[in-house]
N, C-alpha and C positions, 0 to 999 in steps of 0.2 A: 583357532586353537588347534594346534597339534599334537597330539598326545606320542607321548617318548616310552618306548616300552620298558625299558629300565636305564638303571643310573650310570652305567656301564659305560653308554653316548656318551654320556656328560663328562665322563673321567678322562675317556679317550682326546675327546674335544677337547679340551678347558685344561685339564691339571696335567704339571703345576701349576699354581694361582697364586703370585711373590703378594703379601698382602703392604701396602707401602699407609696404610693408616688402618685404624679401627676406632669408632666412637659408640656410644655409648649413645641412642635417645629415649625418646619417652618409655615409660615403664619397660619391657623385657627387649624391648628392639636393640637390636645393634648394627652397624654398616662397616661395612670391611669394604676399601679403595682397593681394588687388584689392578694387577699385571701378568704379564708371562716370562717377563725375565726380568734378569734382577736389576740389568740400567734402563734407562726411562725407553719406553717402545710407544708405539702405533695405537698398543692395544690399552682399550680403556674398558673396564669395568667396576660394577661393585654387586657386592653380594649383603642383602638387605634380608638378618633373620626378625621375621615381624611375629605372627598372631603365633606364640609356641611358649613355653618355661624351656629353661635350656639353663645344662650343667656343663662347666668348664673342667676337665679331669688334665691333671700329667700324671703320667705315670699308674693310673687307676684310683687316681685321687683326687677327690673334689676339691678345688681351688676359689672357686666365683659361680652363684649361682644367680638366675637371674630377681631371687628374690631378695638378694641383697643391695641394699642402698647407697652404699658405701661410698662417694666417689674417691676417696683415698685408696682401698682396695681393687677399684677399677685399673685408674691409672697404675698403681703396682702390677699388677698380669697384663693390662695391652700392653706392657713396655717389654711383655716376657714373648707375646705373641707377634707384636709389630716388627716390621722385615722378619718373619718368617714365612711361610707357604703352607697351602691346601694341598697336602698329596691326593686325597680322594674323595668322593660321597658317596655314604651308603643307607640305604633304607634296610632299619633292622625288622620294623614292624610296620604297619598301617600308618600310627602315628610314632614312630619313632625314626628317626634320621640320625648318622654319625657323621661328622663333618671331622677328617683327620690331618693335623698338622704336623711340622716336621716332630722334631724332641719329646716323641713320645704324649702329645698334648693332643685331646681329643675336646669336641664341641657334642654333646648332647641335647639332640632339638625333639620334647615329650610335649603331645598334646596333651589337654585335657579337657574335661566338660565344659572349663568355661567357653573355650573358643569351639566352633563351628566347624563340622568338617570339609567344608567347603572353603574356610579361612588357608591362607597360604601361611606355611611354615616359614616356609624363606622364596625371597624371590630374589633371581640369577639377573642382572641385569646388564648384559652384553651390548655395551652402546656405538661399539666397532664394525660390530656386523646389523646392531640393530635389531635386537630382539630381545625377550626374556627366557629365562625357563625358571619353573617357580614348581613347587608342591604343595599337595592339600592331601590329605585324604580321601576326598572325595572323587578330586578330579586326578589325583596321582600326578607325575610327572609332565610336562606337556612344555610348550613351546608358542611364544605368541612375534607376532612384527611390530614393533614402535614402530608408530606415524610421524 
């Protein structure tokens, strides 16, 4: 494990991140398919938000939140989010993350008691170069090598 001293790396690195799917799994998880440009490239990732509650805003407005069941409402906003892009990532608090897309649409990733500070919020999972980068609170930002 490599620990990454702030989000900065990652923005430099990584964004843009063209998202070319986003589903939906078990309870609050979601998986975003990226790329780096918008025709089919080299580069393969996906970004896996797991153990977090997380709020979908446009505009400063709540849209999809992860406690909703909806999948009618899902499908309605990934269609608003898919082929668009991650401009940045930001850590607002310990357990707070902002995840920013184009049109004014933001991702809100809030721990809470239930999950473990040790649980990862979201893991980055870059399978081009073969690695991850992922956050917790606990261990912060870091960086590991798939085998």
């Amino acid at each position: 494990m490599i620990k990454i001293e702030n989000f900065e790396k990652l923005n430099e690195e990584y964004c843009p991140l063209y998202i070319t799917s986003i589903e939906k799994g078990h309870g609050s998880f979601l998986t975003f398919t990226l790329t780096k440009g918008l025709q089919k490239d080299n580069f393969n990732a996906t970004l896996w938000i797991y153990l977090t509650d997380w709020s979908l805003l446009k505009d400063g407005k709540e849209i999809l939140n992860s406690n909703i069941e909806n999948s009618i409402e899902y499908t309605k906003i990934f269609r608003l989010i898919n082929q668009n892009k991650i401009i940045k990532i930001i850590k607002i608090g310990l357990s707070i993350i902002e995840i920013y897309f184009d049109y004014h649409i933001k991702l809100l990733l809030i721990g809470n008691d239930f999950y473990e500070e040790e649980d990862e919020m979201f893991i980055f999972y870059d399978f081009t170069n073969k690695q991850t980068i992922s956050y917790s609170p606990k261990k912060c930002l870091y960086q590991e090598v798939l085998s």
